[in-house]
BABAPA-928119 format. One record per atom (N, C-alpha, C): chain; residue in three letters; atom name; x, y, z. Coordinates in nm, 2 decimals. Atoms other than C-alpha are relative to their C-alpha. Example, Ala and Ser with C-alpha at 12.3 -4.5 7.8 and 13.67 -1.06 7.14 Angstrom:
REM residues 2
<chain A, resn ALA, name N, c1 0.09, c2 -0.12, c3 0.00>
<chain A, resn ALA, name CA, c1 1.23, c2 -0.45, c3 0.78>
<chain A, resn ALA, name C, c1 0.09, c2 0.12, c3 0.00>
<chain A, resn SER, name N, c1 -0.09, c2 -0.11, c3 0.00>
<chain A, resn SER, name CA, c1 1.37, c2 -0.11, c3 0.71>
<chain A, resn SER, name C, c1 -0.08, c2 0.11, c3 0.08>
This chain:
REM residues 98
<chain A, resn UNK, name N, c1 -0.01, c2 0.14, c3 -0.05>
<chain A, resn UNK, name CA, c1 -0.75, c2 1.04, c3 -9.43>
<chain A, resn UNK, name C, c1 -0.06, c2 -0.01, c3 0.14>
<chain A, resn UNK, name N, c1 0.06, c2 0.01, c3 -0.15>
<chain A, resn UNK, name CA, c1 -0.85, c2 1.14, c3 -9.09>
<chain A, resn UNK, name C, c1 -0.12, c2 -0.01, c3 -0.02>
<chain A, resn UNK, name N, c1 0.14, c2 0.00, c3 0.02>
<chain A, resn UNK, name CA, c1 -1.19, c2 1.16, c3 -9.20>
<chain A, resn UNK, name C, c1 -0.02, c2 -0.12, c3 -0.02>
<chain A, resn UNK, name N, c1 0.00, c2 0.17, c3 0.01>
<chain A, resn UNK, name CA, c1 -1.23, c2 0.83, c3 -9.33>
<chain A, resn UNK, name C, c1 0.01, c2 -0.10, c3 0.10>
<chain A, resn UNK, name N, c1 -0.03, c2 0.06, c3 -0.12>
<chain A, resn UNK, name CA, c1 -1.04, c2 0.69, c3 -9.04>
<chain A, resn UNK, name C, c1 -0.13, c2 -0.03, c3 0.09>
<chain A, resn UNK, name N, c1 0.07, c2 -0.04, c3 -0.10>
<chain A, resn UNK, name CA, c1 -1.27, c2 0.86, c3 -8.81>
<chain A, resn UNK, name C, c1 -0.20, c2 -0.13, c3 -0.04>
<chain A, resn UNK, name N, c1 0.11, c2 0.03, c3 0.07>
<chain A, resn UNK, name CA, c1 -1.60, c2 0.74, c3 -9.06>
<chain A, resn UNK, name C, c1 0.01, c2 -0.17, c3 0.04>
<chain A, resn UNK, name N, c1 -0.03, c2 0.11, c3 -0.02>
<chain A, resn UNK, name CA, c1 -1.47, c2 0.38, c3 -9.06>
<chain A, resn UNK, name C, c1 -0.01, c2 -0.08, c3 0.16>
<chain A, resn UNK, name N, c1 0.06, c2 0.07, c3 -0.13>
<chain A, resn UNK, name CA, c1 -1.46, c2 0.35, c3 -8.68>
<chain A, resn UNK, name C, c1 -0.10, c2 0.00, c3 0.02>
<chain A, resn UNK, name N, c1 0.08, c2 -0.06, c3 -0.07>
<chain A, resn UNK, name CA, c1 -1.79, c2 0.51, c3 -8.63>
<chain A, resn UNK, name C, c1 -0.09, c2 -0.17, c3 -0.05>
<chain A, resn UNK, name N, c1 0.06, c2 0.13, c3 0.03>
<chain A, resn UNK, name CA, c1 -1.93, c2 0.20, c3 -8.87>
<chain A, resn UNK, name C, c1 0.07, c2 -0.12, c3 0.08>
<chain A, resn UNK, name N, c1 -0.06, c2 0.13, c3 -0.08>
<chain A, resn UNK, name CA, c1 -1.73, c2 -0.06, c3 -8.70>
<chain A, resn UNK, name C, c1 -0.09, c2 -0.01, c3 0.14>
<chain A, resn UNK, name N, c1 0.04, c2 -0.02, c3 -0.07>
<chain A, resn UNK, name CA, c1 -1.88, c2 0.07, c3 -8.40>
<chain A, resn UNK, name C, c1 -0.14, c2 0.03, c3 0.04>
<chain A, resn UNK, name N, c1 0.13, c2 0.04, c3 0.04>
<chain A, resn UNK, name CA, c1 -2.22, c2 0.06, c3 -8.53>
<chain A, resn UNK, name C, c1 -0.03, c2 -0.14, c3 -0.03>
<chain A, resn UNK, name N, c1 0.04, c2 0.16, c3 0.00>
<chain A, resn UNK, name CA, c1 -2.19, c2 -0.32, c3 -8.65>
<chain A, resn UNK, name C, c1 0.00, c2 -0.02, c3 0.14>
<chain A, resn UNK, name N, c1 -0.02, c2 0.03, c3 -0.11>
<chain A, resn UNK, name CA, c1 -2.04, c2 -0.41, c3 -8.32>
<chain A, resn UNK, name C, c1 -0.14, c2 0.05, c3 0.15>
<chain A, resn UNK, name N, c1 0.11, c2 -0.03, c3 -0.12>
<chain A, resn UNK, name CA, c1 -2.37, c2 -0.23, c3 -8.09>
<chain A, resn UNK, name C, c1 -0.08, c2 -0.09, c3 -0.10>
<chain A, resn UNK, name N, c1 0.12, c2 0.09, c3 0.07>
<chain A, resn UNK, name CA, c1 -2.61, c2 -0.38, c3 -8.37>
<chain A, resn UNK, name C, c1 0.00, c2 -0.15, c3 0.04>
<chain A, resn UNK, name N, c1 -0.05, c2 0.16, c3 -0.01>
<chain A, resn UNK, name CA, c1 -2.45, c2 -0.74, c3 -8.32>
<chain A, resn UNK, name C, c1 -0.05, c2 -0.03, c3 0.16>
<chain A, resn UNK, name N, c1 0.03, c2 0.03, c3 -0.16>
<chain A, resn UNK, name CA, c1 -2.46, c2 -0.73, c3 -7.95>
<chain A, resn UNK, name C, c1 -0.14, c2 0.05, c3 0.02>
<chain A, resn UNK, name N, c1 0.20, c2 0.00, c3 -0.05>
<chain A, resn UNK, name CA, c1 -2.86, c2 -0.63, c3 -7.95>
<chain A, resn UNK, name C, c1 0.00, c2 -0.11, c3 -0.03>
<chain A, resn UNK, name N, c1 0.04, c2 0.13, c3 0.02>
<chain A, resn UNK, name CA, c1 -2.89, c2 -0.92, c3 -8.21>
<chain A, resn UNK, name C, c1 0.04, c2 -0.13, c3 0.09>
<chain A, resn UNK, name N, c1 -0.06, c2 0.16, c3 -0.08>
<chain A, resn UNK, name CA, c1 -2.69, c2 -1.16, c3 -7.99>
<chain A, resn UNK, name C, c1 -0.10, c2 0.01, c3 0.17>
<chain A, resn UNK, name N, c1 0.05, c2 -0.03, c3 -0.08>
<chain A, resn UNK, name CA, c1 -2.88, c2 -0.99, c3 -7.68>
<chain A, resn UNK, name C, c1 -0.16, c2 -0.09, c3 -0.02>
<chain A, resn UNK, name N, c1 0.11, c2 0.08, c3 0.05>
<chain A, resn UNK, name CA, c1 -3.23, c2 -1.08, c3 -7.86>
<chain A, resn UNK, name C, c1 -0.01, c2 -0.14, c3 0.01>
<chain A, resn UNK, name N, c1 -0.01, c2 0.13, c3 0.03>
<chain A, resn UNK, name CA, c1 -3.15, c2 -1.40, c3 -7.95>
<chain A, resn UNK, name C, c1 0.03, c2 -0.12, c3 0.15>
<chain A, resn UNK, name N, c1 0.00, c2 0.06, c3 -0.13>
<chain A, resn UNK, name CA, c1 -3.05, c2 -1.52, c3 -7.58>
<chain A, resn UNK, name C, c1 -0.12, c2 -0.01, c3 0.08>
<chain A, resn UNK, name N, c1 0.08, c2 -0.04, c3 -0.07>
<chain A, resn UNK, name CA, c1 -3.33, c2 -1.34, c3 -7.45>
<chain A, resn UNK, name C, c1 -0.11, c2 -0.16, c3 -0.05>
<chain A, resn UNK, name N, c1 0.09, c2 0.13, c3 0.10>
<chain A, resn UNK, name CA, c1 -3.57, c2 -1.60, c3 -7.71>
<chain A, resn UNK, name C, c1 0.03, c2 -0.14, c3 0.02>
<chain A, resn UNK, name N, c1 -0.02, c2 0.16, c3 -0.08>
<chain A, resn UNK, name CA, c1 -3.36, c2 -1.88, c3 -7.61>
<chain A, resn UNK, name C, c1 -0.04, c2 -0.02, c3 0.09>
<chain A, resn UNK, name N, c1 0.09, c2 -0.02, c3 -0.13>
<chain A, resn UNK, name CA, c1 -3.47, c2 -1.82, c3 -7.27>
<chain A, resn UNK, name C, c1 -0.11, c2 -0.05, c3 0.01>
<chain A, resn UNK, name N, c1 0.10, c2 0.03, c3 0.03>
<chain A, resn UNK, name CA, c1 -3.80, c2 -1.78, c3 -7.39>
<chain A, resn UNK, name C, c1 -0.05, c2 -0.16, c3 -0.02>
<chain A, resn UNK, name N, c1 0.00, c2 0.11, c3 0.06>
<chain A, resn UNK, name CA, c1 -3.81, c2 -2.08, c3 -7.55>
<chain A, resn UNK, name C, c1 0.03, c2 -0.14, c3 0.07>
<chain A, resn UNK, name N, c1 -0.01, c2 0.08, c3 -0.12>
<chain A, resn UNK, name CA, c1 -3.64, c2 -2.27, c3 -7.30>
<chain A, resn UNK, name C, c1 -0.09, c2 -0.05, c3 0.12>
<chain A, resn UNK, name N, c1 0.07, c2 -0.02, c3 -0.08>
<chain A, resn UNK, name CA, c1 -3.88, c2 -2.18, c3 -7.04>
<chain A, resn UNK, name C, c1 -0.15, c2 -0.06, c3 -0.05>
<chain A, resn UNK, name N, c1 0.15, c2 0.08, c3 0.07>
<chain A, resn UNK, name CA, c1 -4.19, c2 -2.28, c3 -7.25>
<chain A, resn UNK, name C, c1 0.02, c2 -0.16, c3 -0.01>
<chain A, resn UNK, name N, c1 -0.02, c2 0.18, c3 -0.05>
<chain A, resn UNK, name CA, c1 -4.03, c2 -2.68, c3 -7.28>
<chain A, resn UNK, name C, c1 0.03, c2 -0.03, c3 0.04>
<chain A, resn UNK, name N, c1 -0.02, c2 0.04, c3 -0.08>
<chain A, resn UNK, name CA, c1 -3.95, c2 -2.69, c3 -7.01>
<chain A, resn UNK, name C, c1 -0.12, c2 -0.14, c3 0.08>
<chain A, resn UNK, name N, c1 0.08, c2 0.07, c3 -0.04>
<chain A, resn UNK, name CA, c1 -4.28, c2 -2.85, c3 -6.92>
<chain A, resn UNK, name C, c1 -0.08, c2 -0.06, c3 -0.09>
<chain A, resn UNK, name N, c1 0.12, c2 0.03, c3 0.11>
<chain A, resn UNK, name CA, c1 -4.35, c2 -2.98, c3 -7.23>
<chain A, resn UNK, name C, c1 0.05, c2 -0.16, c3 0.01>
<chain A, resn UNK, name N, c1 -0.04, c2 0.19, c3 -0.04>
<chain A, resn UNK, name CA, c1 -4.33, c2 -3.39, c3 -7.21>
<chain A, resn UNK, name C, c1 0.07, c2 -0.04, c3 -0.12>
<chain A, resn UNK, name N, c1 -0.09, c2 0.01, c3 0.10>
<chain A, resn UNK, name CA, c1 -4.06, c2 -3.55, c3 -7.41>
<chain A, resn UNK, name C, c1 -0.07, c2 -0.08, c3 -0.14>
<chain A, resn UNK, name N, c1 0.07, c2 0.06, c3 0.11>
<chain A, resn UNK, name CA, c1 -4.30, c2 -3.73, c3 -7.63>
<chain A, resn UNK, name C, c1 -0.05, c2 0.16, c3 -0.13>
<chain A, resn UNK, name N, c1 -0.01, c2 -0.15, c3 0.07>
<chain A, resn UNK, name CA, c1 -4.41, c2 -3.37, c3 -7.76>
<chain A, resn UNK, name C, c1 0.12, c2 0.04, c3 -0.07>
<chain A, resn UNK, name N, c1 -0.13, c2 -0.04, c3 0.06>
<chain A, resn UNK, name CA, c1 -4.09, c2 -3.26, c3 -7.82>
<chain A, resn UNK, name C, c1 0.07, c2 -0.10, c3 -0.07>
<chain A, resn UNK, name N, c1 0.00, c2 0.11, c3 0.13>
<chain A, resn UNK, name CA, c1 -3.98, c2 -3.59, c3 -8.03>
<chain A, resn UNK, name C, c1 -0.12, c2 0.04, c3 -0.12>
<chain A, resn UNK, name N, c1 0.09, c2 -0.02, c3 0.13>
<chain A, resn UNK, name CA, c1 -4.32, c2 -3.53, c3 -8.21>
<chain A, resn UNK, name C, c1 0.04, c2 0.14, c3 -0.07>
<chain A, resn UNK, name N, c1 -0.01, c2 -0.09, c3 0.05>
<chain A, resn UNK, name CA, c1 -4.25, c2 -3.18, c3 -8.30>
<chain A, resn UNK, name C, c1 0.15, c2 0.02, c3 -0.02>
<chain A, resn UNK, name N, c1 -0.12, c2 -0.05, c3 0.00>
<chain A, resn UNK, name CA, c1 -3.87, c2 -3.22, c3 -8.33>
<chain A, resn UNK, name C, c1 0.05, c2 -0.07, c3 -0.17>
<chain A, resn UNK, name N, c1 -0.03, c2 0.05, c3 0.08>
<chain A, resn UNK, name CA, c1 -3.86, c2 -3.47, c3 -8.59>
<chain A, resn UNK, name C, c1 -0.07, c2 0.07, c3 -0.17>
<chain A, resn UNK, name N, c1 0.04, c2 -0.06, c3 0.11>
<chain A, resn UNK, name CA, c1 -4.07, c2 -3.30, c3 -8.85>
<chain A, resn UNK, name C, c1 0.04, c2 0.13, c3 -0.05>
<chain A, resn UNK, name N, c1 -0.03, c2 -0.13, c3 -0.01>
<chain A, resn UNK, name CA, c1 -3.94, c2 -2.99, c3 -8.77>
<chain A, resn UNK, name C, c1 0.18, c2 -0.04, c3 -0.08>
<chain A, resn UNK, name N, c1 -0.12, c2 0.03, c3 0.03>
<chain A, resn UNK, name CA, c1 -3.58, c2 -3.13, c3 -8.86>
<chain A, resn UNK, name C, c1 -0.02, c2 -0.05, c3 -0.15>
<chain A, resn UNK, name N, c1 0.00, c2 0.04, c3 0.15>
<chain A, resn UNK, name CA, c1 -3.69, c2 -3.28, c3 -9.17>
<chain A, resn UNK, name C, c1 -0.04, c2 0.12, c3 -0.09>
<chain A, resn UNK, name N, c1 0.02, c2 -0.11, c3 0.09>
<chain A, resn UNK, name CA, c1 -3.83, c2 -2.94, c3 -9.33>
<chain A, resn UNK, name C, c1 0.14, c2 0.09, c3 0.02>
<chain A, resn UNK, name N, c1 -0.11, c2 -0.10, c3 0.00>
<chain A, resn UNK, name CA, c1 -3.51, c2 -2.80, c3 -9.24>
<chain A, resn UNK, name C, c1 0.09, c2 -0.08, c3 -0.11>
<chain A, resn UNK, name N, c1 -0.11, c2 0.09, c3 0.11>
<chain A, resn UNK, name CA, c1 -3.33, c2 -3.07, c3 -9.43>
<chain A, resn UNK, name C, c1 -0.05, c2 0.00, c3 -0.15>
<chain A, resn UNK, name N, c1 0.04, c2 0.00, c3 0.14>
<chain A, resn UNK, name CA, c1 -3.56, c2 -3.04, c3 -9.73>
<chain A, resn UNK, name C, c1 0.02, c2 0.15, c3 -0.06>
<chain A, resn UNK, name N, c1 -0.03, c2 -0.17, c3 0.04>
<chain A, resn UNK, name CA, c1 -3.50, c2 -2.63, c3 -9.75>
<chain A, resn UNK, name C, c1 0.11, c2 -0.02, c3 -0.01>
<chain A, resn UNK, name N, c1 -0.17, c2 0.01, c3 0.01>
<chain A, resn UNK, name CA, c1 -3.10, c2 -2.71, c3 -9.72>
<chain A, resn UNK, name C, c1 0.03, c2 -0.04, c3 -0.16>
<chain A, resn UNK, name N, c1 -0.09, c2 0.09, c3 0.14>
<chain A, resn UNK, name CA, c1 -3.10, c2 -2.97, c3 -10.01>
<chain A, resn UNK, name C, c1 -0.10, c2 0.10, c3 -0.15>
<chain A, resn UNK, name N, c1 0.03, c2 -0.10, c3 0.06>
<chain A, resn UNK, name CA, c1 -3.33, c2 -2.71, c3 -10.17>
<chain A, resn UNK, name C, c1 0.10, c2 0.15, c3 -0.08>
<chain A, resn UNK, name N, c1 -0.11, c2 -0.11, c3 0.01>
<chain A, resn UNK, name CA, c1 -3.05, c2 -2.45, c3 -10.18>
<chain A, resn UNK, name C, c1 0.04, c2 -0.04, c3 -0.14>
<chain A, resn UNK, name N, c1 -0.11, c2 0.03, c3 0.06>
<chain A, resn UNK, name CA, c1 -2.87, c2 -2.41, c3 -10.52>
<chain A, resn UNK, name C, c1 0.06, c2 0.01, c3 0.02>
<chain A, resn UNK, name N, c1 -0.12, c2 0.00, c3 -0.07>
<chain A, resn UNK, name CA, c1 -2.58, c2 -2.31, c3 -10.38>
<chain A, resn UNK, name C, c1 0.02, c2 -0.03, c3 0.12>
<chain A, resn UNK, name N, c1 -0.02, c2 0.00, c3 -0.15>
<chain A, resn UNK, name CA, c1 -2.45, c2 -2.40, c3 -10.05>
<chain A, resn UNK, name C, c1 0.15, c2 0.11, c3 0.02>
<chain A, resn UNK, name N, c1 -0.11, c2 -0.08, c3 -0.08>
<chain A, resn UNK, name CA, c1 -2.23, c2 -2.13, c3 -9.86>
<chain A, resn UNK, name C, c1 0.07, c2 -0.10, c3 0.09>
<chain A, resn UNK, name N, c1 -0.12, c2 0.10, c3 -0.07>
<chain A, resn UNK, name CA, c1 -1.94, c2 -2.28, c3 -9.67>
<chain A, resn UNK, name C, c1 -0.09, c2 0.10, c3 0.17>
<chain A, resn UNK, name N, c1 0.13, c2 -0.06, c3 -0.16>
<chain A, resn UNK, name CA, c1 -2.19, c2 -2.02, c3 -9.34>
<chain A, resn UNK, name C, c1 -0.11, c2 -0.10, c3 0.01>
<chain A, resn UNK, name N, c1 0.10, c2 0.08, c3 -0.06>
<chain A, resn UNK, name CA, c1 -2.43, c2 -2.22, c3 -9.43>
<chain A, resn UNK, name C, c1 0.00, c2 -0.13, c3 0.05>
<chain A, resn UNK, name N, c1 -0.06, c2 0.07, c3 0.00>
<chain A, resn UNK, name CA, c1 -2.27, c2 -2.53, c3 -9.44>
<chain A, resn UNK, name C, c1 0.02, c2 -0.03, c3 0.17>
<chain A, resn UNK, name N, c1 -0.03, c2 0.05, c3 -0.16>
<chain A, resn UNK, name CA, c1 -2.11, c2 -2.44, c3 -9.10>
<chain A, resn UNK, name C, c1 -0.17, c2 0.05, c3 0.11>
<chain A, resn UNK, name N, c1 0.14, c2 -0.02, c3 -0.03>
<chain A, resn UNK, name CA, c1 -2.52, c2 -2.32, c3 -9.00>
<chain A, resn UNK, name C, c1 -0.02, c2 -0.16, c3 0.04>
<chain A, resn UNK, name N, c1 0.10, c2 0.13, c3 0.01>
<chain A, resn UNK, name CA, c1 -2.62, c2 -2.67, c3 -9.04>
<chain A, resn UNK, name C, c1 0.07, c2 -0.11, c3 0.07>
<chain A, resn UNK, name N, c1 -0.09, c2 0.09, c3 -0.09>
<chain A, resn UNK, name CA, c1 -2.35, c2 -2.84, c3 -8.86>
<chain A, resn UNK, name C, c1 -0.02, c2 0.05, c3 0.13>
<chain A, resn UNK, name N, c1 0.01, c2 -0.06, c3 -0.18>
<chain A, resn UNK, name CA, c1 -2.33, c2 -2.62, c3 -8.56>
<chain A, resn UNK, name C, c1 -0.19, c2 -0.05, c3 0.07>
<chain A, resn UNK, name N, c1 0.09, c2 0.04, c3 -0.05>
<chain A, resn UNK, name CA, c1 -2.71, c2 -2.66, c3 -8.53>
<chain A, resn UNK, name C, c1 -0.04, c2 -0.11, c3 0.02>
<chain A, resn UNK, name N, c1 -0.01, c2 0.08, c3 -0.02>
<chain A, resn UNK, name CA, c1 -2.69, c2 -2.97, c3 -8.56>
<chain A, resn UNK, name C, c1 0.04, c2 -0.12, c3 0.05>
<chain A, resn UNK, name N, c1 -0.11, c2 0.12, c3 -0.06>
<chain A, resn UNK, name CA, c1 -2.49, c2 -3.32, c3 -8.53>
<chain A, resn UNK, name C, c1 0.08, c2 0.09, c3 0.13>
<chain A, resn UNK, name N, c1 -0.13, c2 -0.03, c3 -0.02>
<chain A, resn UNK, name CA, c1 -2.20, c2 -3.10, c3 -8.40>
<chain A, resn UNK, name C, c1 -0.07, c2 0.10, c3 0.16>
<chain A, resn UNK, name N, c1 0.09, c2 -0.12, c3 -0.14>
<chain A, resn UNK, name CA, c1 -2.47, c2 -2.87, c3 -8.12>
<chain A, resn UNK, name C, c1 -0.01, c2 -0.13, c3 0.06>
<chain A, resn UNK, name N, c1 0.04, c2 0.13, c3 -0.12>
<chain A, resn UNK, name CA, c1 -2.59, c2 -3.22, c3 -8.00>
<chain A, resn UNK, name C, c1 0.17, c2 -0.04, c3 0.06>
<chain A, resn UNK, name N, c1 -0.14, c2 0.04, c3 -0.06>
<chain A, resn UNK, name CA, c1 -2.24, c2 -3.36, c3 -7.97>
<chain A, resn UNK, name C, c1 0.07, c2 0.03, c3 0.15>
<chain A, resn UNK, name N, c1 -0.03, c2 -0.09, c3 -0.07>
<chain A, resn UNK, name CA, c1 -2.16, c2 -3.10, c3 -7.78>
<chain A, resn UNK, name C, c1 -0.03, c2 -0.01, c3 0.18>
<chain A, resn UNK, name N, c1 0.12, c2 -0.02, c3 -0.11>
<chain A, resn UNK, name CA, c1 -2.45, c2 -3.14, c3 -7.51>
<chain A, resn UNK, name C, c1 -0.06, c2 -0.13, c3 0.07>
<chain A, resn UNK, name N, c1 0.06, c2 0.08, c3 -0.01>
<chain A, resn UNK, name CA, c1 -2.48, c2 -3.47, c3 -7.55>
<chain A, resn UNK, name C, c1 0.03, c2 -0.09, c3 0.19>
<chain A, resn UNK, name N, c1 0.00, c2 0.05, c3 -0.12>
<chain A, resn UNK, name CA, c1 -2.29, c2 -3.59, c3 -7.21>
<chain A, resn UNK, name C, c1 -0.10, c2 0.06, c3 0.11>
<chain A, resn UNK, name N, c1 0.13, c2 -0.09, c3 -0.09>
<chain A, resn UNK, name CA, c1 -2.53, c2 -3.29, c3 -7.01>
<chain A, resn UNK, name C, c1 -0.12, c2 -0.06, c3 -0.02>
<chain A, resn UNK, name N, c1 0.14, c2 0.01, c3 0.02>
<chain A, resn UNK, name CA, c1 -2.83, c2 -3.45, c3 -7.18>
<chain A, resn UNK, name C, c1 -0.01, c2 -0.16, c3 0.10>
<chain A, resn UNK, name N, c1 0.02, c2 0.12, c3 -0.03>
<chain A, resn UNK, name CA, c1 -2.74, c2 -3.81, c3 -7.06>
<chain A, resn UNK, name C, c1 0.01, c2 0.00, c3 0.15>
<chain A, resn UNK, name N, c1 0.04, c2 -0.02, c3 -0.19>
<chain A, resn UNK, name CA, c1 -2.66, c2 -3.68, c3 -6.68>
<chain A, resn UNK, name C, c1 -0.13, c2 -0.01, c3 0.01>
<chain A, resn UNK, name N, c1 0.20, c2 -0.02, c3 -0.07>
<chain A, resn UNK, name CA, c1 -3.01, c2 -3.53, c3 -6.68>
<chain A, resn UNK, name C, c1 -0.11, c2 -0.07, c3 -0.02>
<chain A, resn UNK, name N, c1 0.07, c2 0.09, c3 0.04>
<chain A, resn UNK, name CA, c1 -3.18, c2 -3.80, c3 -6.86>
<chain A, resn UNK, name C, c1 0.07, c2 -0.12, c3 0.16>
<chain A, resn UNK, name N, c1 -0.02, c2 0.07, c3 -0.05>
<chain A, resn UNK, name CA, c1 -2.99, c2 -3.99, c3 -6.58>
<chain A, resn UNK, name C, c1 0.05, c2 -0.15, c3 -0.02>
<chain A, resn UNK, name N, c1 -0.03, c2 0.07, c3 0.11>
<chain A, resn UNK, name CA, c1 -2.84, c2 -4.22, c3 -6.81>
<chain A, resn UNK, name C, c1 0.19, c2 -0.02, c3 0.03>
<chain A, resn UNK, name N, c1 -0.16, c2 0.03, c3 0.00>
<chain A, resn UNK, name CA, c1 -2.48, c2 -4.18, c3 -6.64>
<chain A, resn UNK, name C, c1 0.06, c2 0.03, c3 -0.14>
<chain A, resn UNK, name N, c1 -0.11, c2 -0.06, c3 0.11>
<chain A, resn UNK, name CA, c1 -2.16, c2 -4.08, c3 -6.85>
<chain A, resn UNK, name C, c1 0.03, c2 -0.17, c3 -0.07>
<chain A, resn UNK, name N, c1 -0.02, c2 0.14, c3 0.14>
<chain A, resn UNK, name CA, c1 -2.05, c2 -4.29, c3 -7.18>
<chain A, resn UNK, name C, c1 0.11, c2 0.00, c3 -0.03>
């Protein structure tokens, strides 16, 4: 049983470093990404946001199945990420609180 034990942590403690690269990566890219539109004019980013949002919505309803991950995927990235952001966006748009 101690074996096992011991096997079980070692994987737990293999997800848990893998996870924290992938979540490392993924910040780093946000960054990235950040940094690049930052100087990109808001007309760009409407033109490229809107079409980019509709191929995501035509691969969703694409799905046979929907997972209740993906489900919460498409929320968080979504409606429920802006929500979130949306008082920060209206300070910096300058737009005062709502």
């Amino acid at each position: 049983m101690a074996a096992r034990t011991k096997a079980h942590r070692f994987s737990i403690a293999r997800i848990r470093t893998e996870f924290a690269a992938y979540l490392w990566k993924r910040v780093r890219r946000n960054q990235a990404w950040f940094e690049v539109s930052r100087s990109m004019p808001s007309g760009d980013v409407r033109a490229g946001f809107v079409p980019s949002r509709l191929r995501m919505l035509e691969a969703f309803r694409a799905l046979e199945e929907v997972s209740p991950d993906a489900v919460e995927w498409f929320e968080e990235s979504g409606a429920l990420h802006y929500a979130a952001h949306a008082e920060d966006l209206r300070r910096f748009l300058g737009e005062g609180e709502t």
